[in-house]
C-alpha positions as CSV (number, residue, x, y, z in Angstrom):
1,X,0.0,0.0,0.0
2,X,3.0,2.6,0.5
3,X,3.0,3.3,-3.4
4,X,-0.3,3.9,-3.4
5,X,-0.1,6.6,-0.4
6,X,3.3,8.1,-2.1
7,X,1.5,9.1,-5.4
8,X,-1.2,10.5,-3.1
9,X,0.8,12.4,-1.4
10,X,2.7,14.0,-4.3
11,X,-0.8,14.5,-6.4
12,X,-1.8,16.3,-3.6
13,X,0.9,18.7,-3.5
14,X,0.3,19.2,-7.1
15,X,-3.2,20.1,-6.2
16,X,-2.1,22.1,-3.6
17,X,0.0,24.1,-5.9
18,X,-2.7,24.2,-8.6
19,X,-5.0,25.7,-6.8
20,X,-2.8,28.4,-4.7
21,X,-1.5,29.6,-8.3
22,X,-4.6,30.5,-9.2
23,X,-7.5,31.6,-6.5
24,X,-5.8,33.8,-4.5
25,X,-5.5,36.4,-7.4
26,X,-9.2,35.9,-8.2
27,X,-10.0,36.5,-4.9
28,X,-8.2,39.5,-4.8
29,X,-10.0,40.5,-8.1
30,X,-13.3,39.8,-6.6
31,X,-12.4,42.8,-4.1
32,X,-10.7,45.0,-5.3
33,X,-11.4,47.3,-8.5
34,X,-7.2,47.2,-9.9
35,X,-7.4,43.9,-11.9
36,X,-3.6,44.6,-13.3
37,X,-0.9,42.5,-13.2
38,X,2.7,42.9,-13.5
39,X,4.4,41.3,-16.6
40,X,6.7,39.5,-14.1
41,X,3.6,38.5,-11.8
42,X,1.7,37.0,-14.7
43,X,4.8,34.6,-16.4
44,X,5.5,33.5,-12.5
45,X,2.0,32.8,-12.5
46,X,1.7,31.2,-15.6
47,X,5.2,28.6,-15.3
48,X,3.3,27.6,-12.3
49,X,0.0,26.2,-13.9
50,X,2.4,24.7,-16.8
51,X,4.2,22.8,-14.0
52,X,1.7,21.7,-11.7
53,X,-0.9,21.1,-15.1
54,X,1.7,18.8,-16.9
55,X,2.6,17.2,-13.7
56,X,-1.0,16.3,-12.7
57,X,-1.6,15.1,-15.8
58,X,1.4,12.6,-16.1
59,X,0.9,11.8,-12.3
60,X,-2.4,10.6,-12.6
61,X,-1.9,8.3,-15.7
62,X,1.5,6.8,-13.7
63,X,-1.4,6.3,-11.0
64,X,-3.4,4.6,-13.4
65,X,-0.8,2.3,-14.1
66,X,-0.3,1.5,-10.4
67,X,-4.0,0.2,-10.2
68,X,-3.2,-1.9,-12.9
69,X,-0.8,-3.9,-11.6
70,X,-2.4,-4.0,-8.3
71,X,-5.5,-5.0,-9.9
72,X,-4.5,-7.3,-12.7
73,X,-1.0,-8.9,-11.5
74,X,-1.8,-8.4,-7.6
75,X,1.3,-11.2,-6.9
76,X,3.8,-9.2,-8.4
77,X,3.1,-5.7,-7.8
78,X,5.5,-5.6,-5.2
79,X,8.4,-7.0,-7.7
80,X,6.9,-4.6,-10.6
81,X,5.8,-1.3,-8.4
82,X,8.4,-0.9,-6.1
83,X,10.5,1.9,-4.0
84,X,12.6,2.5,-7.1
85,X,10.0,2.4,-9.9
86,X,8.0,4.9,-7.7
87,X,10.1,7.5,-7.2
88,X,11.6,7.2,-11.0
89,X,7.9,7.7,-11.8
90,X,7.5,10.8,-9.5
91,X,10.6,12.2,-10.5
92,X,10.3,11.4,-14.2
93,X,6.1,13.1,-13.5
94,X,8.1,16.4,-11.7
95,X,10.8,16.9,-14.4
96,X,8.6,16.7,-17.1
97,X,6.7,19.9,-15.6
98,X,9.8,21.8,-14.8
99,X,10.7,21.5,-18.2
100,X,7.5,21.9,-20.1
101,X,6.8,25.0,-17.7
102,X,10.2,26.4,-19.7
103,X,9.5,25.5,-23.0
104,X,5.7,26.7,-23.1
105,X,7.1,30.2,-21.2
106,X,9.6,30.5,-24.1
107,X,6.9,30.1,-26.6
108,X,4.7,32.4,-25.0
109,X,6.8,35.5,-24.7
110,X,9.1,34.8,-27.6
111,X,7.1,38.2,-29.4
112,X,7.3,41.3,-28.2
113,X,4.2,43.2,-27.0
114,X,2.2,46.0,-28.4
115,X,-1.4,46.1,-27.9
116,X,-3.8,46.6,-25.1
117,X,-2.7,43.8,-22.9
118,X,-6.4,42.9,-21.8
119,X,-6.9,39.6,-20.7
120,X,-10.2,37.9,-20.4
121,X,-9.9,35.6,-17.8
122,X,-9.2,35.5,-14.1
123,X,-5.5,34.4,-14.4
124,X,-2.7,34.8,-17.4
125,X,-3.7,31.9,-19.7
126,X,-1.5,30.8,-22.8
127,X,-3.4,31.3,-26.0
128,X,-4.5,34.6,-24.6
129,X,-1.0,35.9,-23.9
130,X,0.4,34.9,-27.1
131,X,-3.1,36.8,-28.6
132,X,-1.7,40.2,-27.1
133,X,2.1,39.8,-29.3
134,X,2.9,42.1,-32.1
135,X,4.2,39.1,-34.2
136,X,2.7,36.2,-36.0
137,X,1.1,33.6,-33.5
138,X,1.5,30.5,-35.4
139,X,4.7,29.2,-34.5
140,X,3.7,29.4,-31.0
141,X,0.2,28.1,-30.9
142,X,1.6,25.2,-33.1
143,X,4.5,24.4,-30.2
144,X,2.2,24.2,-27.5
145,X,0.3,22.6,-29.8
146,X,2.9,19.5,-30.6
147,X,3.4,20.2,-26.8
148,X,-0.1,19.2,-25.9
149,X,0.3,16.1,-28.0
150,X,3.3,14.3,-25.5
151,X,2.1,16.5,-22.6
152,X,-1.8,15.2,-23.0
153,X,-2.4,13.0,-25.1
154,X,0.3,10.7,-24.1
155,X,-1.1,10.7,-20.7
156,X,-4.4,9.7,-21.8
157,X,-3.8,7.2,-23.5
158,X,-1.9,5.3,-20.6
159,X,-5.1,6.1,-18.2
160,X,-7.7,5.0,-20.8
161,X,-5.5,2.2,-21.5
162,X,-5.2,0.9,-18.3
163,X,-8.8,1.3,-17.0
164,X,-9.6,-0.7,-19.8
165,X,-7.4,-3.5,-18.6
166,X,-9.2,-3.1,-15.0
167,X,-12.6,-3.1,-15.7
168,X,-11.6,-5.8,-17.9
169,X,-10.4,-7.4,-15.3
170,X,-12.9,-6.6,-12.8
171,X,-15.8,-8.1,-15.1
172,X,-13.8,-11.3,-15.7
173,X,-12.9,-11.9,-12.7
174,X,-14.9,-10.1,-9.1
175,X,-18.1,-11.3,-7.6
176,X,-21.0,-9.0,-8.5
177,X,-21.0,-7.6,-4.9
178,X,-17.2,-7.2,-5.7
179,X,-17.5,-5.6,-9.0
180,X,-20.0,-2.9,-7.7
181,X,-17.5,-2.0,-4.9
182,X,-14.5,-1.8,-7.2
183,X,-16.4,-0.1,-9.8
184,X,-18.0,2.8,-7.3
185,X,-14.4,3.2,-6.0
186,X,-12.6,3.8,-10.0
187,X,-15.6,5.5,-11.2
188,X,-15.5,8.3,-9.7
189,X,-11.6,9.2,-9.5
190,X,-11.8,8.4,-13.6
191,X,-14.2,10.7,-14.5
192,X,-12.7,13.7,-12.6
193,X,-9.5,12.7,-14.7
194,X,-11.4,12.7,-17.8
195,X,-12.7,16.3,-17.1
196,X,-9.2,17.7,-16.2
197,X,-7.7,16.1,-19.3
198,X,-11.1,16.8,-21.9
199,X,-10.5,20.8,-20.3
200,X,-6.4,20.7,-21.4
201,X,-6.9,19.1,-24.5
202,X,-9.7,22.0,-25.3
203,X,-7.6,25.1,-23.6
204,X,-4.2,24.0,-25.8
205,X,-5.2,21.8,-28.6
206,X,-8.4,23.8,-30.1
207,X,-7.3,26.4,-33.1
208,X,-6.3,29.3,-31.6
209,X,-10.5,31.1,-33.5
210,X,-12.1,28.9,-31.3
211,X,-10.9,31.0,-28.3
212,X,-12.6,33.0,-26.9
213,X,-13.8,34.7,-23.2
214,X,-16.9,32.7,-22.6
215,X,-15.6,29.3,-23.7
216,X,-12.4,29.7,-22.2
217,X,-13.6,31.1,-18.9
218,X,-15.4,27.8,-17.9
219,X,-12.7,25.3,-18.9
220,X,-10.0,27.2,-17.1
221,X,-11.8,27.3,-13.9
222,X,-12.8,23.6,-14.7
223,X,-9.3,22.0,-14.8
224,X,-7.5,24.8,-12.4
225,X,-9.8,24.8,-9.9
226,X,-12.6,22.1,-9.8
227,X,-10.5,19.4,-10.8
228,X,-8.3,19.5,-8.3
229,X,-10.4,20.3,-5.6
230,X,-12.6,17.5,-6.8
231,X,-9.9,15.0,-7.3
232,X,-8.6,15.7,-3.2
233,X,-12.5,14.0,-2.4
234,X,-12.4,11.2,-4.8
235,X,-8.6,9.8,-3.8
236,X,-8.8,5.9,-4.2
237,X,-8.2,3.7,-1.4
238,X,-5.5,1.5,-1.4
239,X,-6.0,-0.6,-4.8
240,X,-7.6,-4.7,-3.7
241,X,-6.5,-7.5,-5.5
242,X,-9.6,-8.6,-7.1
């Protein structure tokens, strides 16, 4: 059960993190009538969503994974998940953010700016930044873009991929009384993952006309916000051989 409680303990950092990046400014928003930013302010703010974002995201399939050994090869998830795979996974889940949170800062303020630097949102999002640059937005929007595709859908595939395997699994193998318990427990932490990766893949995958302040308004708050607040009430238990 300790790598089970050592990816909770790191996803709830990342939540921690997530969510202090982002609703303390709005609250101060909410109270106050100067809703400026400093440029310096708004890339700090912004390499922290890219870390803890990218983090979360690779976290929580590497968690996926763990249930699937627990579930599917329960006599060797000891040999298979162990003290060194775990934190290789963490690390590997950390490192990737840190580095992404670079890269996607270099692509966003790689143009100068020139126009009203109005942003409509409650904190400094990506496509909207690159919006305000005097130069052409392309080659940005199509890095984060290629970005998104290792960043995301990578991630999703290894989730989707290996709840597959378990409710495969599960069907073949639980009681009925078992499967219900199992399935209740999976359920719910798996949909709140599909909603903070369905949210990503819309904010930094969608063409950059698609944008705009009441579509993007929602989905921010959704996977900056919700998500993780949502995902700290629907941590799984300790995964059960089934």
């Amino acid at each position: 059960n300790s790598p089970t409680y050592f990816f909770l303990s790191h996803l709830s950092l990342l939540d921690v993190c997530f969510i202090t990046t982002t609703i303390p400014q709005m609250l101060i928003y909410l109270v106050v009538r100067n809703h400026a930013v400093s440029f310096v302010s708004c890339m700090t703010q912004m390499y922290f969503v890219f870390c803890a974002g990218v983090d979360e995201c690779i976290l929580s399939a590497f968690m996926a994974y763990d249930r699937y050994v627990a579930i599917c090869y329960p006599l060797s998830y000891v040999q298979i998940i162990n003290q060194k795979v775990c934190v290789r996974l963490v690390g590997t889940a950390w490192f990737s953010g840190l580095i992404n949170g670079i890269f996607l800062e270099y692509v966003s303020f790689r143009e100068p700016f020139c126009r009203d630097n109005h942003i409509e949102n409650f904190f400094c999002e990506a496509p909207m930044v690159i919006g305000l640059s005097c130069g052409d937005p392309q080659f940005s929007l199509r890095a984060i873009f290629a970005d998104a595709i290792v960043g995301l859908l990578s991630p999703i595939v290894l989730t989707v991929t290996s709840y597959v395997c378990i409710l495969a699994t599960i069907l073949s193998k639980a009681s009925s009384s078992g499967q219900g318990k199992t399935l209740s427990t999976y359920a719910s932490h798996l949909t709140v993952v599909i909603f903070l990766y369905t949210s990503a893949v819309f904010f930094y995958m969608n063409p950059h006309s698609t944008h705009g302040p009441d579509k993007d308004k929602p989905f921010s708050l959704l996977y900056t916000i919700i998500t993780p607040m949502a995902l700290g009430r629907t941590r799984l238990a300790p995964a059960q051989s089934v």
